[in-house]
N, C-alpha and C positions, 0 to 999 in steps of 0.2 A: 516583581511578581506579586508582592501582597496586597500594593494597589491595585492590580488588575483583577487577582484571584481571591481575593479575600473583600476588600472595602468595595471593587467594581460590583460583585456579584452582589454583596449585601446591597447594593443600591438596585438591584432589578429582583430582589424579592416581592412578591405579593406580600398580605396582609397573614396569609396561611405558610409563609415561611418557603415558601415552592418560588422556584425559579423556569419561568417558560417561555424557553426561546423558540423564535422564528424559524421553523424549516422550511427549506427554499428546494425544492422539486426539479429548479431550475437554473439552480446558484450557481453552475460551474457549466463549463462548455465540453467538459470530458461526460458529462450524464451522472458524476457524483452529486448527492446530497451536502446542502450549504446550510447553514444556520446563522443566525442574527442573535446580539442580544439576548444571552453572549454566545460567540463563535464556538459549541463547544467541539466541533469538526477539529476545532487548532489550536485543542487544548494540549500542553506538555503532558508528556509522562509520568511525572512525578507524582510520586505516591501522597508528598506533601500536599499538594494541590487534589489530586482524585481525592482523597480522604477525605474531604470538608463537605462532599455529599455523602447521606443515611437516606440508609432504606426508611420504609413505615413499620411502625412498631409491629413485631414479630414475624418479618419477610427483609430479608439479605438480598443483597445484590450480587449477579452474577455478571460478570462480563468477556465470554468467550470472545475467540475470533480466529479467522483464519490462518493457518502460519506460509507465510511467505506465498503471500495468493499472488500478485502482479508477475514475479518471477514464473509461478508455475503455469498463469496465464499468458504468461510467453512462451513457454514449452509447449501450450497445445495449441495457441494460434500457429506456431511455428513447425509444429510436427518436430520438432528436434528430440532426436533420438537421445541423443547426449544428456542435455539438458533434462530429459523423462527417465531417463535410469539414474542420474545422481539424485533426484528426487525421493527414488526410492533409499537412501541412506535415510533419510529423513529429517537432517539440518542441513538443509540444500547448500548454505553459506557456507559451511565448515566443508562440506563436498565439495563446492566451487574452489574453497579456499587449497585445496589438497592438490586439485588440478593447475590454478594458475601458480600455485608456487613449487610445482611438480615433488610433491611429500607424501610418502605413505599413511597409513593409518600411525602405524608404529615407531614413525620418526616424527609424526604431530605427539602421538601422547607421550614422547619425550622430553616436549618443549616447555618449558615452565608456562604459569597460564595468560601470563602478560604476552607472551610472544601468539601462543594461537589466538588471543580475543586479538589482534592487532591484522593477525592474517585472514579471519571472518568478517573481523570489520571492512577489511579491505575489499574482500569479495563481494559482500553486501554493497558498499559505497558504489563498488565499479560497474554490479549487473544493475542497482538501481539507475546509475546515472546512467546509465547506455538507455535504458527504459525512457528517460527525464529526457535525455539528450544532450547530458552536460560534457561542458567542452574539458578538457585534458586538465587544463590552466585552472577551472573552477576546482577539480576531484580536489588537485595535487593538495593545495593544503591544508583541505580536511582530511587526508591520508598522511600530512607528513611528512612528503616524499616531494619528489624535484618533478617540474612538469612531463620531463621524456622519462620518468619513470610511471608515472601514471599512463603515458602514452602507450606503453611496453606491454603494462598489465592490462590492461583496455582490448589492446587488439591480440593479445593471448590469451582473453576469454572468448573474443569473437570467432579465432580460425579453433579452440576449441570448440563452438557451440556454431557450428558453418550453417544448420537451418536458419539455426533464429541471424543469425547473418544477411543469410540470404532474404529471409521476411522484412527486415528491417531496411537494408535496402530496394526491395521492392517496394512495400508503404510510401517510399520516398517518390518512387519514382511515379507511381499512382497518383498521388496529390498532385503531382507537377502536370500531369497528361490530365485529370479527370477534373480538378478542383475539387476534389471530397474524398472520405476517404469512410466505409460502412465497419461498423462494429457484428461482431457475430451475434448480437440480440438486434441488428437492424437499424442504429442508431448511428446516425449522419452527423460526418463535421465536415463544413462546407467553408471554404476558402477561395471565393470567384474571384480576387485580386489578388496579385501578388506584386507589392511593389518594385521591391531589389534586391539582390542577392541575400544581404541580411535577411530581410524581410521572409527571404524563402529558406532561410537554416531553422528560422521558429519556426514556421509552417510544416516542413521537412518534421521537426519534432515533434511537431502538437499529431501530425500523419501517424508516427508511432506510438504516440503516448496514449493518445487519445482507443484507437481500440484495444487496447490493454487495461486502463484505467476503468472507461465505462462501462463493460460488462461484468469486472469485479464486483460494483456496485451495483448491476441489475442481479446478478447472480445472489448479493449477499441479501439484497431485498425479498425477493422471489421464496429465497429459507428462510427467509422471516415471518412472513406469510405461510409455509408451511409446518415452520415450528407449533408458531401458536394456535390454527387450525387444530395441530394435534395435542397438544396439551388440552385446550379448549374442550376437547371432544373425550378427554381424559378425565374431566372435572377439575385439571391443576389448572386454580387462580393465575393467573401473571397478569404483570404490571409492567409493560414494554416500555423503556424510553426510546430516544429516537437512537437509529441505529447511527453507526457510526462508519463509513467506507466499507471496510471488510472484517467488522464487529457486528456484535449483538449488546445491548444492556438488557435486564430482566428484571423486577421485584418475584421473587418467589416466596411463597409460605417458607420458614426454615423446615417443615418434615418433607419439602418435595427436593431439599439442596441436590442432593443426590439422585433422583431421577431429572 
């Protein structure tokens, strides 16, 4: 990582200490924003790593984002009812996690906290991979568990959450009948061949993944554009960098932190 994030970067500095990668409009076949040089879409999380970018002298960096947008962007392409009331708990994952491991509120906040980050995690891993389309055998051992247990938890969130089920299966069968498959902002993924069975399990997924993924990112673009319109019209300076999926980056004055 300190070749990549530390001596890589210092080698795509300018002469003014600024670092300025390539945004690609068109870099992903979902409709997300891609970047070059360097990739900072597929940067870790690590704080060690974020830290080694600074604001401009007397304006902080803000970097909001959405919490758990793809899931709840499966709730409304999906209409699931299910899915649109555990949301209102408001850690959709610890909600999801409560249902597939059938747990009250009060027998989770029993549990030491190794045991519930273990059962969030788990629910996160399984509704993203159903998202992703990941197979049983991929989850199992980043969950730690045996592949027909993954398989267990898998389709005990699906017969809980029977819309998004049934959308998910439908997506499927759309790509197969249409060769394409539209996003709710209008945005086509076109698959005119399909060579073989394989061939049609990724296509099958890029069908679900795909309008879930690319309207996150029109949707987070679109508030982007409306943010800074209104600060702009506020007199708050900002200094946008490029957004990030279903983030925002910001420089602001430090007396606007808070507005």
């Amino acid at each position: 990582k300190y070749d990549s994030y530390y001596t890589g970067f210092k080698e795509l500095m300018g002469d003014d200490d600024r670092i300025r990668p390539r945004t690609r409009v068109h870099g992903t076949r979902t409709g997300r924003f891609s970047s070059t040089d360097p990739n900072i879409h597929g940067m870790p999380r690590l704080k060690e790593i974020k830290n080694i970018f600074r604001a401009d002298p007397g304006f902080i960096l803000i970097a909001p984002d959405y919490s758990q947008a793809e899931i709840r962007m499966l709730a409304h392409v999906s209409g699931d009812r299910n899915l649109m009331r555990l949301m209102e708990e408001g850690d959709i994952h610890r909600a999801v996690a409560k249902q597939l491991f059938s747990v009250t509120e009060e027998q989770m906040q029993a549990m030491d906290t190794q045991k519930i980050e273990f059962m969030r995690r788990a629910a996160k891993t399984i509704a993203f991979g159903i998202i992703y389309g990941r197979s049983d055998m991929s989850l199992a051992p980043q969950l730690g568990i045996s592949v027909a247990e993954s398989e267990k938890y898998r389709l005990a969130f699906l017969k809980r959450m029977p819309d998004a089920n049934r959308w998910i299966m439908g997506q499927k069968r759309i790509v197969i009948k249409d060769r394409e498959v539209v996003s709710m902002t209008g945005r086509k993924r076109r698959f005119p061949i399909i060579l073989d069975k394989k061939h049609q399990g990724h296509v099958e997924r890029e069908a679900v993944n795909a309008p879930i993924q690319g309207p996150v990112s029109d949707l987070t673009i679109h508030a982007n554009i409306d943010i800074l319109a209104q600060l702009e019209e506020e007199g708050i300076e900002v200094r946008p960098w490029p957004s990030i999926h279903d983030g925002f980056v910001y420089q602001v004055r430090e007396e606007y932190q808070d507005r």
